[in-house]
N, C-alpha and C positions, 0 to 999 in steps of 0.2 A: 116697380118699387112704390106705386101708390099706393101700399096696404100699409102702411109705416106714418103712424100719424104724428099729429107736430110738436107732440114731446119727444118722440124717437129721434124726430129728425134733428130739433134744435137743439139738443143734449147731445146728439153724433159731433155737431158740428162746433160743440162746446167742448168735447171731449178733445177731438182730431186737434184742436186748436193748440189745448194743454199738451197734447201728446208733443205738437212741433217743437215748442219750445222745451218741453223737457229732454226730446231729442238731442237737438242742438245743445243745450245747455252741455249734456254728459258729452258729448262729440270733443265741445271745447276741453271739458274737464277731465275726461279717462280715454281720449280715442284719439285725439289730436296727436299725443306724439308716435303712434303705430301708423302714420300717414292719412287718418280713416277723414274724409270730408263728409258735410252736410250740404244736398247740392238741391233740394229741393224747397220749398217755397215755405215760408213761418210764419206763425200767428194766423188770421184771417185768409191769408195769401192761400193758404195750405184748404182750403174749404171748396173753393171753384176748381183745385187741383184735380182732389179726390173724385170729385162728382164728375170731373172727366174722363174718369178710369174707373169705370162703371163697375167692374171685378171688386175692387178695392172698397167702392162707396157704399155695395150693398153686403161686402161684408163686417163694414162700421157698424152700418146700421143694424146685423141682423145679432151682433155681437151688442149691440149698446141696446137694444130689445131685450136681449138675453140679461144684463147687467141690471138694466130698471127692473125684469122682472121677480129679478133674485133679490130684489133689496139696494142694489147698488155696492154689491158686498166687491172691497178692492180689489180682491183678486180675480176677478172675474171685467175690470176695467179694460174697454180697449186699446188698446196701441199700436203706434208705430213700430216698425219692425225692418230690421235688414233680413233679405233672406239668406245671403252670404255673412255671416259674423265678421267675415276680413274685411269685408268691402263697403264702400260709399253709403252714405243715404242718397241714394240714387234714384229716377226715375224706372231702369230695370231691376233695381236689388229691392225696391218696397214690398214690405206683407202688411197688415193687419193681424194682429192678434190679442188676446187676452192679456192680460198683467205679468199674469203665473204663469201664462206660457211663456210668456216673451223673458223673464225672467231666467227661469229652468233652462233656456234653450240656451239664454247667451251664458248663463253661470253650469252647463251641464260640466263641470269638476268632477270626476269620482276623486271621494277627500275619505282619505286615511286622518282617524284623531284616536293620538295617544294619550291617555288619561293615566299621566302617572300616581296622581290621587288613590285612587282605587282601582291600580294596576290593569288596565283594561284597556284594545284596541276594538272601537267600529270601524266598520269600512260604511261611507255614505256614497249614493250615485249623484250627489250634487251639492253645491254649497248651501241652497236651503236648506238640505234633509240635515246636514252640519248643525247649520244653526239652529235649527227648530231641535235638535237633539241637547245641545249645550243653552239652549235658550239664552241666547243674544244673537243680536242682526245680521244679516247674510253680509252687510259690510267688514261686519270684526274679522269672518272668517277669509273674506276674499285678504285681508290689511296680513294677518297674519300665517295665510296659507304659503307653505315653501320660503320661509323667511328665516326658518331655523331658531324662531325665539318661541319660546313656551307661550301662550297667553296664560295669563293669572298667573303665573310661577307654574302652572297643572299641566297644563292642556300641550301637544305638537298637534301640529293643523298640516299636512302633506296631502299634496293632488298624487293618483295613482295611479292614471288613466293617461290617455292621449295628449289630453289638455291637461295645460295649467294654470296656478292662476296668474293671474298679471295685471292686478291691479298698483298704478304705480304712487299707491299711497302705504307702501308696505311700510310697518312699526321697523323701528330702529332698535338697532341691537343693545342691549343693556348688559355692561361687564358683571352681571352682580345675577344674570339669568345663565344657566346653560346654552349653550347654540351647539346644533345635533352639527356632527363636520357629515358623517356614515350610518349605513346602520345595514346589519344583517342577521338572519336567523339562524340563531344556535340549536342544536339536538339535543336532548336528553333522554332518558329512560326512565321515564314514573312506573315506580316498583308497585303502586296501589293500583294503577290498569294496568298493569304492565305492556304498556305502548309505549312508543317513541313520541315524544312532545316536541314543541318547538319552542324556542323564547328568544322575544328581537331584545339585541343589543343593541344601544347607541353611543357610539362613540362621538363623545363630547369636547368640548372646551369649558375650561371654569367650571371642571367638576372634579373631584377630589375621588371618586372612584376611578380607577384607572380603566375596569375593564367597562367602563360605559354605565349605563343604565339597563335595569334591567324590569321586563314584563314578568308577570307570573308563566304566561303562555300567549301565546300565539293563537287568538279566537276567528274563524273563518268568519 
């Protein structure tokens, strides 16, 4: 590791630094009540950690190399990392990784968004690809994914996949918004392709259409 000169290394050890406490910080804020602990060392402490887990320390460094020489552009910032999502900041659960990755990995959601606006459903393979589509913070979408409240009056946010989300700052229901109870795919027979179509229904509360809401179609 002597090829890593003393901006690499002092920018590693300034990064790792930031990473601990931002660690810890979310642990107390979004992790604490799923049992999840921080059991490794914070601030400065976290510095003589890494450098004795040689694995870990040269891939700060080979990552914060990579980060000075892109610009310093955030998403490419190193981090801390569980490698198990369920488990500890622990001495066998730590990685090293990237921003975006560390990001994508812990928010991997594939997110259904219904856009009653202009009658249209994406399917996304994570909550950035969400957010960067609707352009606001991958937080809105975690706050209102499977919460069953519309964002903006417009928007449902539903996880599809495996996971879901479970951020427990989820938005409070509003009497004066829809809340989706169901929802399933109706047939039809469009006579201009003459194919069978499909359109989700949502069967709602505090809506005044009985048979739910309805999409134009059903877009893969």
């Amino acid at each position: 590791m002597d090829n890593f000169s003393p901006e690499i290394i002092e920018e590693a050890e300034m990064l790792a630094i930031q990473s601990s406490y931002y660690a810890k910080g979310r642990t107390n804020r979004e992790y604490s009540h799923r049992g999840i602990q921080y059991e490794i060392p914070i601030g400065k402490d976290i510095v003589p950690f890494l450098r004795d887990r040689t694995e870990l320390w040269e891939k700060m460094l080979n990552l914060t190399a990579d980060y000075i020489k892109k610009g310093r552009k955030r998403s490419l910032r190193p981090t801390l990392d569980r490698i198990n999502p369920e488990g500890n900041y622990s001495i066998d659960n730590l990685d090293v990784l990237t921003l975006e990755a560390n990001v994508r990995k812990d928010k991997a959601v594939k997110i259904e968004v219904i856009d009653l606006g202009e009658e249209k459903l994406w399917g996304t393979d994570t909550m950035i690809q969400a957010a960067e589509l609707l352009e606001v913070k991958r937080q809105r979408i975690s706050q209102y994914c499977d919460s069953g409240v519309f964002m903006d009056d417009r928007y449902l946010i539903q996880s599809t996949g495996d996971r879901s989300g479970n951020s427990q700052y989820k938005v409070k229901t509003n009497p004066e918004i829809p809340i989706v109870l169901d929802s399933y795919y109706k047939a039809y027979y469009d006579e201009e392709t003459q194919e069978t179509q499909y359109t989700k229904v949502f069967n709602c509360v505090n809506v005044t259409i009985e048979e739910g809401i309805y999409l134009s179609r059903y877009e893969d």
